[in-house]
TORDOVEX-852145 format. One record per residue (C-alpha): residue in three letters; x, y, z. Coordinates in steps of 0.05 Angstrom, whole numbers, padded with zeros to 5 digits, always signed. Last residue first. Layout:
BEGIN
AlaXYZ...
END
This chain:
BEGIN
Unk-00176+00443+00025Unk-00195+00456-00044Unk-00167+00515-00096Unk-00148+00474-00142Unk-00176+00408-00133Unk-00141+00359-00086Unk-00124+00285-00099Unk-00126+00247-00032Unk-00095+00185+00006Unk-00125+00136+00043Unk-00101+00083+00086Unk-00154+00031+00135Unk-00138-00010+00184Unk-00175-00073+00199Unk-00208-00107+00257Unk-00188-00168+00275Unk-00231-00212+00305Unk-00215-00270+00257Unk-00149-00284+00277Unk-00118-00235+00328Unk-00044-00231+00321Unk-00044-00257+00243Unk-00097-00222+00228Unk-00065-00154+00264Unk-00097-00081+00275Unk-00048-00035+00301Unk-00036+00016+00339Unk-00027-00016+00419Unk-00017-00084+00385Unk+00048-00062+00344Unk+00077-00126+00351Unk+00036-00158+00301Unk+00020-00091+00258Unk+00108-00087+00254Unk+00121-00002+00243Unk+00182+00003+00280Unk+00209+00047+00222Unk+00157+00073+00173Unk+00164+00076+00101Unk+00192+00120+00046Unk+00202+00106-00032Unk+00227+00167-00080Unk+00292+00162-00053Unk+00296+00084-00085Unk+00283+00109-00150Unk+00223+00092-00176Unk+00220+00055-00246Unk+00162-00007-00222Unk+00224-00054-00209Unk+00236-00006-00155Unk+00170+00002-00132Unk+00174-00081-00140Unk+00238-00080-00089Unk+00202-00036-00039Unk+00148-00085-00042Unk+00193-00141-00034Unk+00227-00106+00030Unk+00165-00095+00050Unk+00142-00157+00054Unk+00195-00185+00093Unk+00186-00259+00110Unk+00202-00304+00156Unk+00219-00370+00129Unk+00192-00448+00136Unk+00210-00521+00098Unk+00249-00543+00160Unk+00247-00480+00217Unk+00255-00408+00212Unk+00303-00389+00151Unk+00308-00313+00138Unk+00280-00282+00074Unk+00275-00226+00047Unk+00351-00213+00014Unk+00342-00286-00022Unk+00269-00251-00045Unk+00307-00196-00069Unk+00359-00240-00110Unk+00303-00269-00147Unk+00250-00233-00148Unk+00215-00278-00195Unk+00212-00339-00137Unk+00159-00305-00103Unk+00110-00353-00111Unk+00157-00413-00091Unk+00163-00371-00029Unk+00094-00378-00009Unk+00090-00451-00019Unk+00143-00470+00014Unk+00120-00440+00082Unk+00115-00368+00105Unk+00130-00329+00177Unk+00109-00262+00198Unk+00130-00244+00261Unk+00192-00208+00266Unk+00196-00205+00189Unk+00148-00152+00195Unk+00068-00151+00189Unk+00048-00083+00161Unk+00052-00007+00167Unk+00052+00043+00104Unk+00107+00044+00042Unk+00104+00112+00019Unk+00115+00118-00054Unk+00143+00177-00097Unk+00121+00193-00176Unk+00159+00245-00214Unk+00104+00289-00270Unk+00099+00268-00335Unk+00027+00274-00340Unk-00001+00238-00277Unk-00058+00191-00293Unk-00013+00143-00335Unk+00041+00140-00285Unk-00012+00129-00234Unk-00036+00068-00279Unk+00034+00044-00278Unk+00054+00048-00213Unk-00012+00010-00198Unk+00006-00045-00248Unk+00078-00054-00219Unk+00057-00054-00150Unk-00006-00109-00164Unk+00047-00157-00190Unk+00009-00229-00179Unk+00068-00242-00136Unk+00061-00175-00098Unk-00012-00191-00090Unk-00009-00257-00068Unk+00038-00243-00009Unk+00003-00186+00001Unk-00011-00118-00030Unk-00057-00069-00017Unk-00044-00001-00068Unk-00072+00072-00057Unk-00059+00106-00114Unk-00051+00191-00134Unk-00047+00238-00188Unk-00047+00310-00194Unk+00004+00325-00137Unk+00057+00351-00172Unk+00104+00302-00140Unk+00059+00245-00171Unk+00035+00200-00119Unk+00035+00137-00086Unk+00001+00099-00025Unk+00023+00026-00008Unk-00011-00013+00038Unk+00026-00083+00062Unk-00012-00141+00080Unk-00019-00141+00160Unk-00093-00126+00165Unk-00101-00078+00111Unk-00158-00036+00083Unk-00154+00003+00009Unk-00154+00080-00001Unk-00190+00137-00051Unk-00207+00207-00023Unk-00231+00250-00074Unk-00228+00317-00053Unk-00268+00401-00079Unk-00253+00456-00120Unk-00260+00447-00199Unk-00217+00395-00245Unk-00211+00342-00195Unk-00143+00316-00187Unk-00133+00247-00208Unk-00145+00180-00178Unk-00123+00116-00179Unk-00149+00053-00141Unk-00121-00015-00118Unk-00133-00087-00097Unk-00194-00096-00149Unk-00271-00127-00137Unk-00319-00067-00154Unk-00371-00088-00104Unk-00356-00033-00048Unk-00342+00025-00098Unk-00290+00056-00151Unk-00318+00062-00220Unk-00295+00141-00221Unk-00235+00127-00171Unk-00199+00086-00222Unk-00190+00018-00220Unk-00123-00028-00201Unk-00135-00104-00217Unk-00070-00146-00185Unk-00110-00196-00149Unk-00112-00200-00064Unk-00191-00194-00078Unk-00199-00126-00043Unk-00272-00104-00056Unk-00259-00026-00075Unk-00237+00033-00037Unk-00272+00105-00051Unk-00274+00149+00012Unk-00335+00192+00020Unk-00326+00215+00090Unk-00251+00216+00118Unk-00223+00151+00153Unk-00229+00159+00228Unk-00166+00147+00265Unk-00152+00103+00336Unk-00126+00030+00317Unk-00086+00069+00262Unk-00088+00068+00190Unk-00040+00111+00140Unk-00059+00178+00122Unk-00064+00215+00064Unk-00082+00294+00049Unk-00020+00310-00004Unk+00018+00377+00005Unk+00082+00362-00037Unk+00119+00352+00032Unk+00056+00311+00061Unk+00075+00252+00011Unk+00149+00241+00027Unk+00139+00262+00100Unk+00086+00215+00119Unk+00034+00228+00157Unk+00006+00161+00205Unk-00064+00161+00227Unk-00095+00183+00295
END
């Protein structure tokens, strides 16, 4: 079944982060991920609408959307607004976080949501354990500065593992969240995680993909 998080079930939000073994609800609304840093909103939200994020807001009569985005071992972040009128569901990799998909989600959500305290739940992806970069990759990064020195951890000549969550976390950050208003999961790596997760890097092409969704709620809907 898919992951709950605390920091978005506590102000009632239907989410859930993907597992080997959950269904995704009906109707879900996830775009064409390009690895960009185009969010959309749930109203021009389908399978060709290339973008690496989605925003929704609460329905004005009874009733769900369900927006989300698919990962493999990029990281999935979903956010809301603590009154629950808003929400995103972000994918970011490697190219994603340098393109700066967090900060343009966090702040299309804070346009959706009136005010209101936004929170972030980083979900499962490939950890530091296993995920290793070359030159290249880093030289992307090279705007977070100090963070990126904090994410990575030489391998071999010209080579790193990398955390991606802890430059996601740092981009929420960046994005004006403060850092109680960010969860994640611990022991959480898709690589290792074989038994729950889906993994590109682990399995190569035959990997399947997991899927994170997250729900705006009408009054009065389930």
């Amino acid at each position: 079944m898919s992951l709950e998080h605390p920091l978005l079930a506590g102000v009632g939000l239907a989410h859930g982060f993907g597992t080997r073994s959950d269904t995704p609800p009906a109707g879900l609304r996830r775009p064409r991920q390009v690895h960009g840093a185009r969010v959309v909103s749930a109203e021009e939200c389908d399978a060709e609408v290339e973008a690496d994020g989605v925003v929704a807001r609460r329905p004005g009569a009874s009733g769900r959307i369900a927006i989300g985005v698919v990962t493999a071992d990029c990281v999935p972040v979903l956010a809301a607004a603590a009154d629950a009128a808003a929400v995103a569901a972000l994918h970011a990799g490697w190219r994603g976080l340098a393109a700066g998909i967090l900060g343009v989600g966090i702040d299309a959500l804070r346009r959706e949501s009136s005010g209101a305290p936004l929170r972030a739940v980083i979900g499962p992806y490939i950890g530091p354990c296993c995920y290793e970069v070359d030159e290249p990759v880093v030289d992307a990064m090279r705007y977070f500065d100090a963070d990126l020195d904090a994410a990575l951890r030489a391998s071999r000549p010209g080579h790193w593992w990398l955390d991606l969550g802890l430059l996601a976390r740092a981009a929420l950050r960046r994005a004006g969240l403060a850092d109680e208003a960010i969860g994640h999961f611990d022991d959480a790596c898709t690589s290792c995680g074989e038994e729950r997760f889906h993994s590109f890097r682990r399995d190569g092409r035959r990997s399947g993909r997991l899927v994170h969704w997250i729900a705006a709620s009408g009054p009065g809907a389930p």
